[in-house]
Structure formats: structure tokens, C-alpha cells
N, C-alpha and C positions, 0 to 999 in steps of 0.2 A: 466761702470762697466764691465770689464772683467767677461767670464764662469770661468775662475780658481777660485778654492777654494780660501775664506779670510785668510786661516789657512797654504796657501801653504806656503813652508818651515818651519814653526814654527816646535819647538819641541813639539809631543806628551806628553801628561801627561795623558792621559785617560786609565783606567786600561785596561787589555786585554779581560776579563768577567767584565761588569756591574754586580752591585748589585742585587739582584731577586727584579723581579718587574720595576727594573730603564727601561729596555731593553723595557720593554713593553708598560711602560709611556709614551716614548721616539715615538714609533710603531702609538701611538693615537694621541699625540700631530701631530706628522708629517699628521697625515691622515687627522686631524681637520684642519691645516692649508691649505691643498692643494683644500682643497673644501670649502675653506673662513667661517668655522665655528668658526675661534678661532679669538679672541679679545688681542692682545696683549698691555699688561700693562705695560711700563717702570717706573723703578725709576733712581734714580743717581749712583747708583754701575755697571755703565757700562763698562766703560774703564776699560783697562786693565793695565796703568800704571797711574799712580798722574797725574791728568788734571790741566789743570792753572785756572782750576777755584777749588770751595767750593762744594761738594758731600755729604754735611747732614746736618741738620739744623742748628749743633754748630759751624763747621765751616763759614758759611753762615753770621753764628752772630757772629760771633771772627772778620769778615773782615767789617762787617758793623760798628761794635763800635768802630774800628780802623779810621774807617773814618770819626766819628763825636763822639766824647765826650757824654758818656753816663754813669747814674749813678752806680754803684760799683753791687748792688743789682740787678740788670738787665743784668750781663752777662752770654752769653750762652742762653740768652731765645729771640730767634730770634725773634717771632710776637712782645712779648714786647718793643723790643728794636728798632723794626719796625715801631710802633707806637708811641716810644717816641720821634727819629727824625723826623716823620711824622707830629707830634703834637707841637714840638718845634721847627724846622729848616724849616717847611714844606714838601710837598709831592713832592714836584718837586726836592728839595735836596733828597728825598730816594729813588727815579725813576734812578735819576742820577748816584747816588752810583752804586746801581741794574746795572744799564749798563756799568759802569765800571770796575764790577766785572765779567761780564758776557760777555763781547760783544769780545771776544777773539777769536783768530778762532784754529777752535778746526781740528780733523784730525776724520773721522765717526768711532763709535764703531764696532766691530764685529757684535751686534745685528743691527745698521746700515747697514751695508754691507748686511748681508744677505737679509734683509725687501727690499735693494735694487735690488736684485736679484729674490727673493721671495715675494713681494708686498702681502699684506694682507687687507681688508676693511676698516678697521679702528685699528689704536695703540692710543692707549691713553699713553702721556706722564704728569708724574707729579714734573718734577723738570725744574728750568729755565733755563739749557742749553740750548744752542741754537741748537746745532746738531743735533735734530731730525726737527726741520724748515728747517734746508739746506738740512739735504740730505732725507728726506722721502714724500716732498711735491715737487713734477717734478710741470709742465705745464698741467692745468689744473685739478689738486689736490687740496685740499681745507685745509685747518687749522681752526676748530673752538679753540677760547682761551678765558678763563674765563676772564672779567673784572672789575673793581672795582668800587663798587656803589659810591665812592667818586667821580668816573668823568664820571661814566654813571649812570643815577637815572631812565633811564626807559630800563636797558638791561641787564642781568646776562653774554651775552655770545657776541663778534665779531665772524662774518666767514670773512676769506678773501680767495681767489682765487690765486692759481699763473697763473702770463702770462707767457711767454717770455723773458717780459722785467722787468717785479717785481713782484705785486701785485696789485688787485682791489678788492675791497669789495663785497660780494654778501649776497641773503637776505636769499638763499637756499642752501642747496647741491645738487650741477647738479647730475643729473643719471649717473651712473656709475665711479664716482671720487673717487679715495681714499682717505681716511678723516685721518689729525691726529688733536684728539680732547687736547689740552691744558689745561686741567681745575685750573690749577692755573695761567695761564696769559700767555704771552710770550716774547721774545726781536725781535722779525720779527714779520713783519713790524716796527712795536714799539713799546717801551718798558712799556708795560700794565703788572701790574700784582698781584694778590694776595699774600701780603705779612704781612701787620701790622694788631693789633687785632683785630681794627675796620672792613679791612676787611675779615675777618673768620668769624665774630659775624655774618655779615649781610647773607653770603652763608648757614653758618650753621645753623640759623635761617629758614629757608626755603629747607635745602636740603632735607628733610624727605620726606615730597610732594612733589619735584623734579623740581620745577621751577627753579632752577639754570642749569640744567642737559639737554643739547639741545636734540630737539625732535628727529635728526638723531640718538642721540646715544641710546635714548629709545627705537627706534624701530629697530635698529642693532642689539642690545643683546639679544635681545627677543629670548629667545632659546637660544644662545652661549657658549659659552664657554671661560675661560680668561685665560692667559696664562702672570704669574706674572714675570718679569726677572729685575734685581736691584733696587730691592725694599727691603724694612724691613718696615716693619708695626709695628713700636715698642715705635709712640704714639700714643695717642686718635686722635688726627685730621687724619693722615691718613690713622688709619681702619675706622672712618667715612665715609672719601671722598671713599676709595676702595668700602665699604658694599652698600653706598648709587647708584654709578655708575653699581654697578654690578647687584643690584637692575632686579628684574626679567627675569635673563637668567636662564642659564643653573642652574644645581644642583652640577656638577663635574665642576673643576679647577685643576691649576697646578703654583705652583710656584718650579723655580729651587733657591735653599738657602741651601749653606753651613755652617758648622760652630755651634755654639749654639745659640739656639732660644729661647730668653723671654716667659716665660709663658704665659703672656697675646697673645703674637704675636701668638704663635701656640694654644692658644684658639681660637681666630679667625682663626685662618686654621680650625680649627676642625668644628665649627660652620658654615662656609660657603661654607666645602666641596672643600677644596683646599687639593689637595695630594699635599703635599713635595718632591721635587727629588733631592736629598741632594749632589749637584755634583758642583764643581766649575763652572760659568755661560762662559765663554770664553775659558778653557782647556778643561772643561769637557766635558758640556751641549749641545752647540754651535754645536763642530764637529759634532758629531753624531746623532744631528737634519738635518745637512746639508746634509752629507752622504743618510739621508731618504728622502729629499725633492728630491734629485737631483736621486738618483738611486732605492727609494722603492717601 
């Protein structure tokens, strides 16, 4: 990774005055991350143009019931339909799929490039792209990813390690690695992952008391700060998974989200203490985090 900006040449679209307030959100965040108090959250609204893969959970399930016949009643409802080839075809035909759909090689997002540039403790990613495995975990960085009690009965969570040469298993997080923690599975090393209802039932059963939740990421947050970027919290599973992860840090958050927001979704902002910064994540947000990291 080059020192030049990821934005060189692009067109600006960021107004000339921020919004009141945006300017100064913008001032904290940057200061949170340079002394590794901030926790960054991805979702799937990363990329800046159509990825070749599925970015929400209906698309997700528009491509999985295209690849095995499922019944009329069950589309668009991704865990269900997750569970129904799972339970009819087997789990090794919905792994398979899963990889199929996924295992494309992508080109790093903008919040990529940057984390590349700007390295942070740990990002917690929650979608099964693969791009945050290639490019945020170097040599000697670790990836925890949640796995499924269907083929592991005595483990909520895999770490693996990078080499040089791929990947090895480890039982810890070494000191001073940065962690991206997976908690719904992932396609690197291989493709493990939380997907059908059976397994949410068994995670969400247990996430409350936090035994699915690896102890590195309990005691990372402790105090923190999280910093939400392509996300939408706009079912019940994943203000769970966010509420339950976020679980004992800080009191202040931030997600950047344009556009209109679900009731429910900015009820949990409200209730978790997550400010808004209502700015496109790539035109708007991006730059002028970069701008503070590098010169503020």
C-alpha cells in the first residue's frame, strides 16, 4: 500500500462546510482511532460500486434458492431457506453454495485500504465477504470466526493465525496482533459459517452470557468505543449480535448512515448511544477521516 490517498483522483462530493456537529464527530473519531480506542464494525455496504457477490440478506437468499429448489413460502427468508437445503440436500451442499457465491476475488474497499494504512486492534466484520480476510489480516495477525455447532459441539469460535505461507491454527491471541474477529463465520481458511436457523438458535441461545463472544473481544471493548461503517441494523438478529458484542464498553459510538432509517434501527442507536453521521461512507465519511488521521 502506497502513502497516497485511496481517494486520489476521484471526484469530490463532500460539501465544503460539514453539517454542525458532523466536523467534530469526524475530530473524535479520528482521535479514537490513532490511540486504538475505537472498535471498528463492518457491514456489507462497503463497496462503492455492485460487488459480484450478495450485500443483504435477500439478496443472499434470491442466489441461494436459485441454486437448489426451495419451497414458494420461504423466499427472501435467508436463515429459513438456509436451513431448508441444510436439512433436505445437506450441510455440505449449503457450505458449497456459500462458496460459490462468495469465493470471488474482490478488489479491497475504501474502509480496506484505509485499516491498511491505518491498522486498528481489532474490526469486527459481519458479512461473508471474504475481503476483510485478504486484506486486513498481514503475517502474524490473527482472525477469530464464529463456527457452527453442527461441526463443532465443543467450540463457539476458530482463531487462526497468518503465516507467510497461509494459515495455522492457534489456541490464543499472541500480544500485540491485530484481531479481525468474524462472528458469523468465514470463507478463509474455510468455508465455516453461520448461516441456517439451526445455527442462530444455538448462538443466540447463549449470547446473552457471552459464551459465544471470544474472551479477546471481551476484554478489548472494555472501555471502547465502536465505530459502525456498512451496516444497517434493520433486523432483530443483527441489533442482537451488534448489542450483545458491544456488551460492556464504552457508552458513546458512531455509525456513519445516510439516507432514512427504520424506526426500530434508530431506536437502537438511541438506546446504545450510537451518534449518527449522516454522510455518504466512501464520498463523504472516508475522506475526511483520512485527511485527520494523516495530518490532525
Amino acid at each position: 500500500m502506497t502513502p497516497e490517498s485511496v481517494y486520489m483522483g476521484a471526484p469530490s462530493t463532500v460539501p465544503e462546510r460539514l453539517a454542525e456537529g458532523i466536523s467534530e464527530k469526524i475530530d473524535k473519531i479520528a482521535d479514537l482511532w490513532k490511540r486504538g480506542d475505537l472498535i471498528l464494525y463492518l457491514g456489507p455496504d462497503l463497496y462503492p460500486e455492485s460487488p459480484d457477490f450478495p450485500t443483504d440478506p435477500k439478496g443472499l437468499a434470491a442466489l441461494l434458492s436459485g441454486g437448489v429448489a426451495v419451497p414458494g413460502r420461504l423466499l427472501g427468508r435467508l436463515y429459513e431457506i438456509a436451513q431448508y437445503i441444510e436439512s433436505h440436500r445437506h450441510r455440505k451442499t449449503l457450505l458449497s453454495l456459500m462458496e460459490e457465491i462468495f469465493r470471488k476475488k474482490v478488489t479491497p474497499s475504501p474502509v480496506h485500504r484505509l485499516l491498511q494504512m491505518f491498522p486498528v486492534p481489532l474490526v469486527v466484520d459481519t458479512w461473508y465477504a471474504p475481503g476483510s480476510s485478504e486484506f486486513l489480516v498481514g503475517p502474524g495477525d490473527v482472525q477469530i470466526s464464529g463456527v457452527s455447532r453442527a461441526e463443532y459441539r465443543d467450540r463457539w469460535f476458530r482463531i487462526d493465525r497468518r503465516t507467510t505461507s497461509g494459515w495455522e491454527t492457534a489456541e490464543e491471541v499472541p500480544a500485540g496482533a491485530h484481531v479481525l474477529y468474524r462472528p458469523l463465520g468465514s470463507m478463509d481458511p474455510g468455508v465455516e459459517v453461520l448461516v441456517s436457523d439451526a445455527d442462530f438458535v444455538e448462538v443466540l441461545t447463549e449470547i446473552d452470557i457471552q459464551t459465544p463472544i471470544p474472551q479477546f473481544v471481551q476484554q478489548h471493548r472494555s472501555g471502547r468505543h465502536f465505530l459502525f461503517l456498512g451496516c444497517r441494523f434493520d433486523n432483530q438478529t443483527s441489533r442482537i449480535f451488534a448489542r450483545q458484542i458491544m456488551k460492556r464498553s464504552s457508552t458513546s459510538h458512531f455509525v456513519v448512515r445516510s439516507g432514512t432509517i427504520p424506526g426500530k434501527e434508530q431506536l437502537f442507536y438511541e438506546r446504545e448511544g450510537v451518534a449518527r453521521l449522516s454522510l455518504s461512507l466512501n464520498e463523504g465519511f472516508l475522506p475526511e477521516l483520512e485527511k485527520r488521521l494523516r495530518f490532525g
